[in-house]
N, CA and C atoms of all chains as a GROMACS GRO file, in nm:
protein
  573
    1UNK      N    1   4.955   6.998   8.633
    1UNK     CA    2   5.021   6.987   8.765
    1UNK      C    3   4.930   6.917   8.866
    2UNK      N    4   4.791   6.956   8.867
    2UNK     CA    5   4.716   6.905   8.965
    2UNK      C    6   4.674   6.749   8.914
    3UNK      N    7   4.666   6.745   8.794
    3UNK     CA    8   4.669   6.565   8.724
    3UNK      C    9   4.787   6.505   8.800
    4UNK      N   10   4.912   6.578   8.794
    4UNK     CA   11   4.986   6.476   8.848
    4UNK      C   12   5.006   6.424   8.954
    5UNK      N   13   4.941   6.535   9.031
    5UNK     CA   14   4.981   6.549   9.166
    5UNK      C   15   4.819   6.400   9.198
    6UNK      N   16   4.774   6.414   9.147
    6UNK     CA   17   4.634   6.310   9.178
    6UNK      C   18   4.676   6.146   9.084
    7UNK      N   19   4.768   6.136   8.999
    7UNK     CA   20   4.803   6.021   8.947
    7UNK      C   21   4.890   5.946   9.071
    8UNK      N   22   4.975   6.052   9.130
    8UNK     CA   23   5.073   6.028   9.256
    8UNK      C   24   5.010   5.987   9.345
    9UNK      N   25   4.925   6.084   9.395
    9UNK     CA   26   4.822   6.005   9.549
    9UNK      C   27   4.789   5.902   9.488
   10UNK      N   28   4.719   5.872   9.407
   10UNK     CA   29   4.677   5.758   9.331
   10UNK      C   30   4.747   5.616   9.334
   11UNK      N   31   4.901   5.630   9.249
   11UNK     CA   32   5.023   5.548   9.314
   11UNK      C   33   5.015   5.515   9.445
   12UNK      N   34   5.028   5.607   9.523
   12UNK     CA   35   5.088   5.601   9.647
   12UNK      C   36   5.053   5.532   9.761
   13UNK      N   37   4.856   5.561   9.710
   13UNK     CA   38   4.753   5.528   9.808
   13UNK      C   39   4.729   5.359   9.752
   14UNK      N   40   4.802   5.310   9.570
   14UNK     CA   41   4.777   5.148   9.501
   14UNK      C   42   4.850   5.077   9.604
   15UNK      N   43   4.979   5.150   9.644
   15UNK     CA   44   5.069   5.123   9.719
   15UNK      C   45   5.071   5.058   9.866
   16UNK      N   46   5.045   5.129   9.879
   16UNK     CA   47   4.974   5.114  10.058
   16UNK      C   48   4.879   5.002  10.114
   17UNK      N   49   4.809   4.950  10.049
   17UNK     CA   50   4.756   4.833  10.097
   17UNK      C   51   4.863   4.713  10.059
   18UNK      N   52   4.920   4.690   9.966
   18UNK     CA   53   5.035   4.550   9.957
   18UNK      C   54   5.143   4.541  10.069
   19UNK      N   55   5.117   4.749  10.093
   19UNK     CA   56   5.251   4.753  10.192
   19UNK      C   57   5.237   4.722  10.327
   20UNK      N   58   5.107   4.736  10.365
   20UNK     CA   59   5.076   4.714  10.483
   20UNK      C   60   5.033   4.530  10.492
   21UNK      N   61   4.933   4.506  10.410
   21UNK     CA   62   4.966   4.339  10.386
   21UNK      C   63   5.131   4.272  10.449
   22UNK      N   64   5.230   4.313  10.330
   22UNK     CA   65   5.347   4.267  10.363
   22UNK      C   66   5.438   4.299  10.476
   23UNK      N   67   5.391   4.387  10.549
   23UNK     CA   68   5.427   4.451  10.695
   23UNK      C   69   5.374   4.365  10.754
   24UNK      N   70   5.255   4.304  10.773
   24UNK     CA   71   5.151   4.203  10.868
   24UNK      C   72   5.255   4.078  10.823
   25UNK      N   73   5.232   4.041  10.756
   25UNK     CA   74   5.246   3.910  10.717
   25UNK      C   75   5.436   3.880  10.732
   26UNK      N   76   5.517   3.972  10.732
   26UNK     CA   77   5.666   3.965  10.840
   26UNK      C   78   5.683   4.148  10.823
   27UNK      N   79   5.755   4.088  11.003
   27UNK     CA   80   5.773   4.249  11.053
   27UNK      C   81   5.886   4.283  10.909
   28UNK      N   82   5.868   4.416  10.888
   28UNK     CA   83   5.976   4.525  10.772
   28UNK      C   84   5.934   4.441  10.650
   29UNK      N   85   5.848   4.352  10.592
   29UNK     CA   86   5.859   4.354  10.442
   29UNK      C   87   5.747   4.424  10.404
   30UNK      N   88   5.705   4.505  10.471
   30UNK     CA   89   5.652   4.649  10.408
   30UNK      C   90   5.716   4.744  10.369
   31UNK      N   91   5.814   4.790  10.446
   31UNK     CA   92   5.894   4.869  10.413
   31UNK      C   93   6.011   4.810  10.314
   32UNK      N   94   6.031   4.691  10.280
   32UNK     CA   95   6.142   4.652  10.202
   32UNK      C   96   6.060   4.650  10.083
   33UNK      N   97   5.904   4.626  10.060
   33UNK     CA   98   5.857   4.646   9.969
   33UNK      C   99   5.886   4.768   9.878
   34UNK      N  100   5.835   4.907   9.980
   34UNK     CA  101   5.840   5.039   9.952
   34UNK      C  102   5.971   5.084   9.917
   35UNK      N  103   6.060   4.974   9.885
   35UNK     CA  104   6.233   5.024   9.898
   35UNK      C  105   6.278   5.080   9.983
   36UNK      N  106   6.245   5.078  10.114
   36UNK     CA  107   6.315   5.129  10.229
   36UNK      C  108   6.390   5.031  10.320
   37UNK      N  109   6.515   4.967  10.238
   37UNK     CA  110   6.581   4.814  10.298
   37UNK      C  111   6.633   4.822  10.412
   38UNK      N  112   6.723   5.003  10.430
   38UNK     CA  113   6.753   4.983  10.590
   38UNK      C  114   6.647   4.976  10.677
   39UNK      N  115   6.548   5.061  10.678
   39UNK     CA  116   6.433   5.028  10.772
   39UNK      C  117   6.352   4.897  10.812
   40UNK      N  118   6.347   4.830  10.695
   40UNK     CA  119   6.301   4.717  10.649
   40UNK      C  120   6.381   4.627  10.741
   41UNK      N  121   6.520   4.627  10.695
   41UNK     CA  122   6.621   4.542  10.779
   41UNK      C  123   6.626   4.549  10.950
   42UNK      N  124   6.608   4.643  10.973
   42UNK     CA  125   6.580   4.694  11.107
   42UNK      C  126   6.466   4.654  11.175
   43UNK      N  127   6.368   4.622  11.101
   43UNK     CA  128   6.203   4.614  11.214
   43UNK      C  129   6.221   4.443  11.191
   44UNK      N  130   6.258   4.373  11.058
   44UNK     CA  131   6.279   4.235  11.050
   44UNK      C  132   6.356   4.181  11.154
   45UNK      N  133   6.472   4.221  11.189
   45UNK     CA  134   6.558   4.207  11.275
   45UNK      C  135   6.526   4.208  11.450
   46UNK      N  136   6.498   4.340  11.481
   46UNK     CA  137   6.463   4.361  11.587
   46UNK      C  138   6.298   4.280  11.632
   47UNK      N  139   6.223   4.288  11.578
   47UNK     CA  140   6.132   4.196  11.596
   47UNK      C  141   6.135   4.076  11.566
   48UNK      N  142   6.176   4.004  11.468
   48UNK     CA  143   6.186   3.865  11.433
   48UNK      C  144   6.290   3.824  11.584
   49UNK      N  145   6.410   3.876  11.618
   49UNK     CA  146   6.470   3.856  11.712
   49UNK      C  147   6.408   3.846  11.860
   50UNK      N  148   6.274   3.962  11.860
   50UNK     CA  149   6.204   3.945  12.010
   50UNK      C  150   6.098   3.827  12.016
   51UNK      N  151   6.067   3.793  11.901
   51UNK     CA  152   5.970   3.660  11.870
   51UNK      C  153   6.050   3.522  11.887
   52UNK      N  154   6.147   3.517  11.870
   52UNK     CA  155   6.239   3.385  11.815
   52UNK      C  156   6.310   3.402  11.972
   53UNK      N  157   6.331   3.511  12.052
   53UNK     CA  158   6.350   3.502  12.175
   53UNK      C  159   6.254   3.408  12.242
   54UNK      N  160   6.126   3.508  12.234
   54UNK     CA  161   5.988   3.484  12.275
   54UNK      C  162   5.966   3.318  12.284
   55UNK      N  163   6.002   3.299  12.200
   55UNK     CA  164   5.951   3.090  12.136
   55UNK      C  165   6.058   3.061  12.217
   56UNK      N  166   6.209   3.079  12.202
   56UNK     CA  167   6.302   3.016  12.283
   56UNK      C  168   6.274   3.025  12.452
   57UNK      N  169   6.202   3.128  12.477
   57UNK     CA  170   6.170   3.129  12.660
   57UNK      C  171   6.058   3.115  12.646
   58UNK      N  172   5.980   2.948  12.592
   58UNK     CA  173   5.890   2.938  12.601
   58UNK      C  174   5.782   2.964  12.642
   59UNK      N  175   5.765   3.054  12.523
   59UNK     CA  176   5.627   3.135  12.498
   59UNK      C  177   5.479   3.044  12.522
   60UNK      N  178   5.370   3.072  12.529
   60UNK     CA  179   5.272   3.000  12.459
   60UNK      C  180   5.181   3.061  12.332
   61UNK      N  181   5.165   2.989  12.202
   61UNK     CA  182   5.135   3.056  12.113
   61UNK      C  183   4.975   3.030  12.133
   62UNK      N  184   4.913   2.999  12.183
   62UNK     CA  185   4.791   2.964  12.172
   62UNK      C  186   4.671   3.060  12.143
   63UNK      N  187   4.566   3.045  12.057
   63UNK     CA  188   4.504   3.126  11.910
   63UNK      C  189   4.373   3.123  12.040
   64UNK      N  190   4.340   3.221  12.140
   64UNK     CA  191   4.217   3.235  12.181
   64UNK      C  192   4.109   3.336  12.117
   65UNK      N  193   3.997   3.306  12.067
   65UNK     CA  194   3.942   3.391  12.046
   65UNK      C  195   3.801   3.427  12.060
   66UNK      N  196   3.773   3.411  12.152
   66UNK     CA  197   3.659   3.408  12.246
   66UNK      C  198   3.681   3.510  12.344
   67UNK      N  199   3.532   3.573  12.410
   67UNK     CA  200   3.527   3.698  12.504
   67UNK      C  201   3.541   3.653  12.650
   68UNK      N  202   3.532   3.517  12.647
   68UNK     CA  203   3.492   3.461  12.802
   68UNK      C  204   3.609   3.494  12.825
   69UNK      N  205   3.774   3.488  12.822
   69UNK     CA  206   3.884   3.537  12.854
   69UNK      C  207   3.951   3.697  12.751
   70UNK      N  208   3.893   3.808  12.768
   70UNK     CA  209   3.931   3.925  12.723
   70UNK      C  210   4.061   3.956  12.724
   71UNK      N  211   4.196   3.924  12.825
   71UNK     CA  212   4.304   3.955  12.802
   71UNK      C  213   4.391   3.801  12.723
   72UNK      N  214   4.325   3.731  12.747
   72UNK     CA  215   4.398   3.623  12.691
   72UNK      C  216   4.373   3.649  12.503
   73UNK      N  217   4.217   3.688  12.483
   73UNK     CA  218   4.229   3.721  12.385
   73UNK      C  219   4.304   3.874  12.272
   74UNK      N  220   4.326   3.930  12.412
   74UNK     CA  221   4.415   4.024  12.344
   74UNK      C  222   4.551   3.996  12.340
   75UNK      N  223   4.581   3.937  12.412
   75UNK     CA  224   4.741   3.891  12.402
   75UNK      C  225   4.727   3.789  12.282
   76UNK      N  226   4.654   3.694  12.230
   76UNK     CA  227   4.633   3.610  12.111
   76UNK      C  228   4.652   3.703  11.950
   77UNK      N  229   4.564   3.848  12.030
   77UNK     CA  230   4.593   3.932  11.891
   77UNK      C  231   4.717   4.003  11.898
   78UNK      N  232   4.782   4.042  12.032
   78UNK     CA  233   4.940   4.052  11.970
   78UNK      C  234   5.024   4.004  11.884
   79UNK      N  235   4.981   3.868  11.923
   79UNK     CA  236   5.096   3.743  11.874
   79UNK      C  237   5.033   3.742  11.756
   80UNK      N  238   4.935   3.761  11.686
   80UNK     CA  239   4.935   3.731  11.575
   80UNK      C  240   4.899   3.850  11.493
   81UNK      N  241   4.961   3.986  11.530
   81UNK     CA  242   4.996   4.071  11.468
   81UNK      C  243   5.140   4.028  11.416
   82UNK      N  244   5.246   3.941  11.462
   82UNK     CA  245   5.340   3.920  11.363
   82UNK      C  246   5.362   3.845  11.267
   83UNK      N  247   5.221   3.825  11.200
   83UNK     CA  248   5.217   3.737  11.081
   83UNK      C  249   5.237   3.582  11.045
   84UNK      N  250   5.281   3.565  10.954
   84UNK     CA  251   5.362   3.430  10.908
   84UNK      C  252   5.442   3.392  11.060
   85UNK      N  253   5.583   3.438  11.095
   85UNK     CA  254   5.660   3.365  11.194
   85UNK      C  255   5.540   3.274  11.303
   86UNK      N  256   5.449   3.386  11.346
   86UNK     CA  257   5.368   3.311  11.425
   86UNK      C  258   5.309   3.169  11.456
   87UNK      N  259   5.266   3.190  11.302
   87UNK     CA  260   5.137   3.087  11.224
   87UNK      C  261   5.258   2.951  11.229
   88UNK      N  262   5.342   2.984  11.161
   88UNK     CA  263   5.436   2.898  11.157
   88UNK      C  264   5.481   2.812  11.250
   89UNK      N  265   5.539   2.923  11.387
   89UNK     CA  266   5.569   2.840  11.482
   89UNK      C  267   5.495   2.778  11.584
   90UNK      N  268   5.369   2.798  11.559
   90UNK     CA  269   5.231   2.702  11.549
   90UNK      C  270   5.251   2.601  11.492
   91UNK      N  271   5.234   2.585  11.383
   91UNK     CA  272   5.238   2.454  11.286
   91UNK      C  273   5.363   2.388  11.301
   92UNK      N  274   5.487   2.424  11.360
   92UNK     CA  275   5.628   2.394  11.396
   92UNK      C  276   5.593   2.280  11.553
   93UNK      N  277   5.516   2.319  11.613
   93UNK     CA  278   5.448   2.264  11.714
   93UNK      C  279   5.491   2.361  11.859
   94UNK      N  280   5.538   2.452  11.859
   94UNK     CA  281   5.578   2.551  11.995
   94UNK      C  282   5.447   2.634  12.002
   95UNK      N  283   5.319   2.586  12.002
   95UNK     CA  284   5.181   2.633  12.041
   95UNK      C  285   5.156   2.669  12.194
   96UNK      N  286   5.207   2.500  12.264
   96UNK     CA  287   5.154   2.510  12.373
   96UNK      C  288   5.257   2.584  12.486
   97UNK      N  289   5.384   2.602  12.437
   97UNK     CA  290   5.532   2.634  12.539
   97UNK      C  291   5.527   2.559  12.636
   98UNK      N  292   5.547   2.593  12.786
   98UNK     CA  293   5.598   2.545  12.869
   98UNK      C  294   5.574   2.613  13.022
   99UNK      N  295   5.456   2.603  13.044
   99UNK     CA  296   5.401   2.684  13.126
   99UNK      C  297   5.538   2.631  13.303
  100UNK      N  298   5.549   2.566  13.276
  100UNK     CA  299   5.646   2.592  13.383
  100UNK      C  300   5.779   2.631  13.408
  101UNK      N  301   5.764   2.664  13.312
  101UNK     CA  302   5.923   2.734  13.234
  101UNK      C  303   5.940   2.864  13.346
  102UNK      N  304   6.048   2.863  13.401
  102UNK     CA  305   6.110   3.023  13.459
  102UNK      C  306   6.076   3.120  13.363
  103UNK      N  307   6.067   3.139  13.194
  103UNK     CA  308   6.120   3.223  13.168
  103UNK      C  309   5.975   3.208  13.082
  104UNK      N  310   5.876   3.148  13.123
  104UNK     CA  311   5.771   3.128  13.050
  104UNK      C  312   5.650   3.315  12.984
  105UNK      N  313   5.652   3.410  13.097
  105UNK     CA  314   5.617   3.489  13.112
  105UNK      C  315   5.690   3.579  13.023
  106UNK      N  316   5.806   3.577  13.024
  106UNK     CA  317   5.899   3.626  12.916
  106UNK      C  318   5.865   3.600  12.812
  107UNK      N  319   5.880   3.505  12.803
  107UNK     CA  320   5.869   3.458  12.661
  107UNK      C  321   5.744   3.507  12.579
  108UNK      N  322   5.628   3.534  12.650
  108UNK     CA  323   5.499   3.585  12.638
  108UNK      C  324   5.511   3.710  12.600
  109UNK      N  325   5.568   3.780  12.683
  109UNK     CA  326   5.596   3.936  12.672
  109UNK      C  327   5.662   3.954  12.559
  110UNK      N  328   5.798   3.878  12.607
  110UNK     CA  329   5.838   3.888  12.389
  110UNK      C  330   5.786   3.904  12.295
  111UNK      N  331   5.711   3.825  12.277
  111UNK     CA  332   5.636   3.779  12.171
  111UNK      C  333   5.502   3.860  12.185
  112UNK      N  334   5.409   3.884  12.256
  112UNK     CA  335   5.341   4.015  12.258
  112UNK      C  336   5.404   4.156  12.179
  113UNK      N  337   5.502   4.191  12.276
  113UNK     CA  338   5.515   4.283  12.272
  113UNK      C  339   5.557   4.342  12.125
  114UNK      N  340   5.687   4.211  12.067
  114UNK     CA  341   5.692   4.182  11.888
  114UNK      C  342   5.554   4.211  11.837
  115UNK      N  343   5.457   4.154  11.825
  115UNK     CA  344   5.338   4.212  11.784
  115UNK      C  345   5.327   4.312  11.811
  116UNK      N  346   5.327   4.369  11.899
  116UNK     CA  347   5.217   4.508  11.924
  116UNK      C  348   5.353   4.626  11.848
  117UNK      N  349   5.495   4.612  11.827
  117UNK     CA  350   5.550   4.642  11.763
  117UNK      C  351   5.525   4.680  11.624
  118UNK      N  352   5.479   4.538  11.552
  118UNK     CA  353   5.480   4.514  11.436
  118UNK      C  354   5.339   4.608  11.386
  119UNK      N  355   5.260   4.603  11.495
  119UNK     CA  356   5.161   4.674  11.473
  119UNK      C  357   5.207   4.885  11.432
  120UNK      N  358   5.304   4.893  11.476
  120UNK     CA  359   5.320   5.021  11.491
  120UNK      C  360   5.398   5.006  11.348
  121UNK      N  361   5.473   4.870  11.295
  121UNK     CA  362   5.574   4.916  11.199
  121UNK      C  363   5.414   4.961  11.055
  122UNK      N  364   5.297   4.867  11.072
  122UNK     CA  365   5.238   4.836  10.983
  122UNK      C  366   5.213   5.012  10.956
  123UNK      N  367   5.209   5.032  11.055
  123UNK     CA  368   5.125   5.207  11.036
  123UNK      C  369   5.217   5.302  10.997
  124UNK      N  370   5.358   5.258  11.019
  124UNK     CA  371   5.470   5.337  10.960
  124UNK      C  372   5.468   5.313  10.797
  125UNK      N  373   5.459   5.183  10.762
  125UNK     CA  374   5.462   5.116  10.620
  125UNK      C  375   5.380   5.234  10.546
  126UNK      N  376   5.258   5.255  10.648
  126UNK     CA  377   5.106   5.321  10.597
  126UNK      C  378   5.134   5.462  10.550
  127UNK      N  379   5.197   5.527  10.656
  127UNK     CA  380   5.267   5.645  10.608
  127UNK      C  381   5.320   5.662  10.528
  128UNK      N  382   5.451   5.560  10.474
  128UNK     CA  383   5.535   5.573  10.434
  128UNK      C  384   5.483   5.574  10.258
  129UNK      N  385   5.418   5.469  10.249
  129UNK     CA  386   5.366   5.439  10.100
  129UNK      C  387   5.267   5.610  10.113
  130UNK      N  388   5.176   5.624  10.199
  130UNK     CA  389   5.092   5.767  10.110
  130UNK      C  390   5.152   5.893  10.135
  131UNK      N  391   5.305   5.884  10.160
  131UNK     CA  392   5.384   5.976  10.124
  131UNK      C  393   5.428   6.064  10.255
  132UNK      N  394   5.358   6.055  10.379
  132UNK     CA  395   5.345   6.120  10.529
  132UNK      C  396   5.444   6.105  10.571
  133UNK      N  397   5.553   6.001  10.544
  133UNK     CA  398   5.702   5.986  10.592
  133UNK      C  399   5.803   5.952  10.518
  134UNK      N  400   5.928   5.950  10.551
  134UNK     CA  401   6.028   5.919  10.464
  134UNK      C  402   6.011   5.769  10.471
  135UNK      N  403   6.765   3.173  12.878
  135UNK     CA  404   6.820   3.317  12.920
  135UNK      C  405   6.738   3.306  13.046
  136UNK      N  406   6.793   3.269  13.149
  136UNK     CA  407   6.707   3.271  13.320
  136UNK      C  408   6.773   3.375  13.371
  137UNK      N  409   6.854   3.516  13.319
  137UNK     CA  410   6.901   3.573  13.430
  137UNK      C  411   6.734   3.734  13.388
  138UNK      N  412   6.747   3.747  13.460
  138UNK     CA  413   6.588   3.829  13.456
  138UNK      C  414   6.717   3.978  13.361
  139UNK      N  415   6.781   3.985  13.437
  139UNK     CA  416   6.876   4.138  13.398
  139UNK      C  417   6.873   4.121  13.278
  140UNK      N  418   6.935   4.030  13.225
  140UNK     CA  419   7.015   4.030  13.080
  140UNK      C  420   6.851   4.012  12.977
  141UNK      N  421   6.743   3.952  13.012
  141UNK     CA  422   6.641   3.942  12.934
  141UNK      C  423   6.540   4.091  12.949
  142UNK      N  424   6.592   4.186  13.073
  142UNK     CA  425   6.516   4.294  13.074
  142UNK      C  426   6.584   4.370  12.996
  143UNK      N  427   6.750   4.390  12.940
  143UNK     CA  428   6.841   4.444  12.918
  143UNK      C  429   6.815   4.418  12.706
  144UNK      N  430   6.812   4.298  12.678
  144UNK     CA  431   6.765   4.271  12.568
  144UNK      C  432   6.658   4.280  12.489
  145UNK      N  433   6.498   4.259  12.596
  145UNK     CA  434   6.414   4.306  12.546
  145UNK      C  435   6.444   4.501  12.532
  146UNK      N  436   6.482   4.501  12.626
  146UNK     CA  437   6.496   4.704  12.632
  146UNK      C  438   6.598   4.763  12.495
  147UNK      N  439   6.674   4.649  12.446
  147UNK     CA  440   6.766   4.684  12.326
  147UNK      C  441   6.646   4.678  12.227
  148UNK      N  442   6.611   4.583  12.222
  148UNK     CA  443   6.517   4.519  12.046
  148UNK      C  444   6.435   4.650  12.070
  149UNK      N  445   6.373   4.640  12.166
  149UNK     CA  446   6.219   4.736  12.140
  149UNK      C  447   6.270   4.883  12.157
  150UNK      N  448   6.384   4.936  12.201
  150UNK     CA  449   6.427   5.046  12.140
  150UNK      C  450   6.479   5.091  12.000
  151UNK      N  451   6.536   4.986  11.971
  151UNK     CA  452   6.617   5.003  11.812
  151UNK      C  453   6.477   5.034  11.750
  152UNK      N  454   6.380   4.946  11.767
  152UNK     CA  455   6.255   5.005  11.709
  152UNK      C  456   6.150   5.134  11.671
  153UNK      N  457   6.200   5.189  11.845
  153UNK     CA  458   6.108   5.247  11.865
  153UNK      C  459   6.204   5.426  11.793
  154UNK      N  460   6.332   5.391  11.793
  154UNK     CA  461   6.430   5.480  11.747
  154UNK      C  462   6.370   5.439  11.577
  155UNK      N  463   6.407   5.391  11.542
  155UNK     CA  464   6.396   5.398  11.395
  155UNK      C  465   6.249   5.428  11.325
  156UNK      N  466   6.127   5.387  11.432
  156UNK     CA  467   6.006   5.460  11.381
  156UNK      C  468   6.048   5.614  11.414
  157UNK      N  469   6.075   5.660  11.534
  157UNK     CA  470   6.057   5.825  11.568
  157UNK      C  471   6.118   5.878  11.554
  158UNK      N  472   6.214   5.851  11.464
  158UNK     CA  473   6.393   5.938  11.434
  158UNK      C  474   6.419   5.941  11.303
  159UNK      N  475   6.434   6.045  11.244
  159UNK     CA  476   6.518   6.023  11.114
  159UNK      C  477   6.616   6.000  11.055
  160UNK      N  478   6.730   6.071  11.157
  160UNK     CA  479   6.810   6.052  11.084
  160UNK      C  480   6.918   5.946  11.186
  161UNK      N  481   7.069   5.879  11.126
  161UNK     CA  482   7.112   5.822  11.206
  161UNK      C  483   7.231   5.851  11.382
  162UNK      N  484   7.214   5.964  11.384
  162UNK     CA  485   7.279   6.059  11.475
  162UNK      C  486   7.158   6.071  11.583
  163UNK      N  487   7.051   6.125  11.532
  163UNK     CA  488   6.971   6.072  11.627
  163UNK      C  489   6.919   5.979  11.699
  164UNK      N  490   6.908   5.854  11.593
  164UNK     CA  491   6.784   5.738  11.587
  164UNK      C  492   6.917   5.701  11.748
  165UNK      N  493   7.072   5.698  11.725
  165UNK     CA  494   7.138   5.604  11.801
  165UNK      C  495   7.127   5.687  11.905
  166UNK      N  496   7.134   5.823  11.952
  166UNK     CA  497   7.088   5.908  12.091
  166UNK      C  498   6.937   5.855  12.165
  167UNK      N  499   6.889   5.838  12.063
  167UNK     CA  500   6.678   5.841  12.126
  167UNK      C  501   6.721   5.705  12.164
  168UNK      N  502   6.787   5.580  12.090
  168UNK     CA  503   6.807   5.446  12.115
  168UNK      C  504   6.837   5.444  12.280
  169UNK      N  505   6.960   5.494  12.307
  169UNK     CA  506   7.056   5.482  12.394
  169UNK      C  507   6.966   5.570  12.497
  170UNK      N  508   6.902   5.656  12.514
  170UNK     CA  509   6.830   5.737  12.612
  170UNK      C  510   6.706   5.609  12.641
  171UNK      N  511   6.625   5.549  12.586
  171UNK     CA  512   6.566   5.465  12.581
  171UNK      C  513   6.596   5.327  12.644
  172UNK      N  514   6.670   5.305  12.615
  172UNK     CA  515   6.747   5.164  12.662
  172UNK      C  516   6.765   5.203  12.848
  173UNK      N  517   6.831   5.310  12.867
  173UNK     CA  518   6.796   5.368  13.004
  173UNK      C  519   6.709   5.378  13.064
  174UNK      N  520   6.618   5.436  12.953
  174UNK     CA  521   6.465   5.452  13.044
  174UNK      C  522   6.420   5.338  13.080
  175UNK      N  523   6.411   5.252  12.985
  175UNK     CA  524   6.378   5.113  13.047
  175UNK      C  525   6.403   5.034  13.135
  176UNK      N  526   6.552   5.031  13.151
  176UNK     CA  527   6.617   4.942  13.237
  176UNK      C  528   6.622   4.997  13.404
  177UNK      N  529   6.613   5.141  13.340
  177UNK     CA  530   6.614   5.208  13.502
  177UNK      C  531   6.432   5.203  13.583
  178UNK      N  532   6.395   5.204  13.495
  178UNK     CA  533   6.250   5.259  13.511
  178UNK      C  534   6.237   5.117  13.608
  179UNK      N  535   6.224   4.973  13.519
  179UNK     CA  536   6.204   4.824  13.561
  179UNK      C  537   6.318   4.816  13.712
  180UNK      N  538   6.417   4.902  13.751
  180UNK     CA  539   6.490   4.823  13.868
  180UNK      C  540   6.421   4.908  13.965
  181UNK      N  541   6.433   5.037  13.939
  181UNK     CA  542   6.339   5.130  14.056
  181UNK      C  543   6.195   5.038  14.079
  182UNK      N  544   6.124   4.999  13.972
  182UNK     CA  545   5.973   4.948  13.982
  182UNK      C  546   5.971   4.838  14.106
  183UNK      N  547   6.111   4.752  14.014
  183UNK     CA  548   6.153   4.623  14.160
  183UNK      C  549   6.169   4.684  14.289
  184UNK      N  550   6.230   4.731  14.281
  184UNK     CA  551   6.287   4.836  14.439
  184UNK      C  552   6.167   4.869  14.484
  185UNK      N  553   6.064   4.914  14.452
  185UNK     CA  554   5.964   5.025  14.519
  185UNK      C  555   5.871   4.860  14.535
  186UNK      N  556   5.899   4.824  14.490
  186UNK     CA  557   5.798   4.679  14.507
  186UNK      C  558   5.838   4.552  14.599
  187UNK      N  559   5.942   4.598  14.594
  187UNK     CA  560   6.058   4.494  14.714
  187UNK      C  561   5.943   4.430  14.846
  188UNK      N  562   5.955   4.560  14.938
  188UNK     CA  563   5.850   4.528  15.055
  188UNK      C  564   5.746   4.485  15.075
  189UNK      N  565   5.665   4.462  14.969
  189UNK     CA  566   5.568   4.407  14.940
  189UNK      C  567   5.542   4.265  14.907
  190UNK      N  568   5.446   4.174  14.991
  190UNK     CA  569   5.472   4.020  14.955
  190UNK      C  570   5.380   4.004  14.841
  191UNK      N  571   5.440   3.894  14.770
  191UNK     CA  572   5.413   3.823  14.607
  191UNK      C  573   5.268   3.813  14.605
   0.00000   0.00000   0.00000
């Protein structure tokens, strides 16, 4: 009984790092990993949607990572708590946005805030694979 | 989307559905915590404007 119960953590805990990987790298394919598709469908959705907002009210994606600006560089690690979409719509060319955009600030927050989201789904993923949640 | 309402109203949807489906289990709830949420937000952000009104930029 206690073998099995330690082959399981074992599983659970092999588990948990791909799941959290694939949580980083797009919001819910951690959890679609773990077979949890409604959840999965849900954090993909709702975040991919506040990011793809985010880019449409021109965001700026720009990768700071230097101390001389401390909030710029934390807002850099929001945005690229949501993985792939990010990187992408970097290389897509919507890096620099549109700083005079009305809705430019928005668009920031979006897209922050999608990260700092995705950050919470990663730790749900975390749970979820070492067994702490459904 | 330039109307400030409808983008405070949308962000307050996405990042609730979220924040319901991490802290809720089941679906009777997740859509109550959603919908209580979506309030909190939207009310919280017009009072914030309001109390900030008198104050110059």
């Amino acid at each position: 009984m206690d073998r099995e119960r330690i082959i399981v953590g074992e599983r659970r805990a092999a588990a948990a790092i791909p799941a959290c990987l694939f949580a980083w790298l797009l919001p819910g394919a951690g959890h679609l990993y773990l077979g949890r598709i409604g959840k999965g469908l849900v954090f993909l959705g709702a975040i991919g949607a506040l990011f793809v907002l985010g880019v449409i009210m021109d965001a700026g994606l720009q990768m700071h990572l230097g101390f001389d600006d401390p909030l710029a560089l934390l807002r850099s690690l929001a945005q690229m708590a949501l993985g792939v979409p990010y990187f992408l719509a970097r290389a897509l060319g919507f890096e620099a946005g549109r700083v005079t955009s009305v809705t430019y600030e928005y668009g920031n927050t979006f897209t922050e805030v999608g990260g700092l989201l995705n950050v919470l789904v990663i730790l749900d993923a975390y749970d979820v694979a070492v067994g702490r949640k459904r | 989307m330039a109307s400030h309402l409808l983008a405070l109203v949308v962000f307050s949807v996405l990042a609730s559905v979220v924040f319901a489906t991490l802290l809720r289990d089941d679906r009777k709830s997740r859509v109550r915590f959603a919908l209580m949420t979506v309030g909190a937000f939207v009310l919280s952000a017009v009072v914030v404007g309001w109390l900030m009104y008198p104050f110059p930029s």
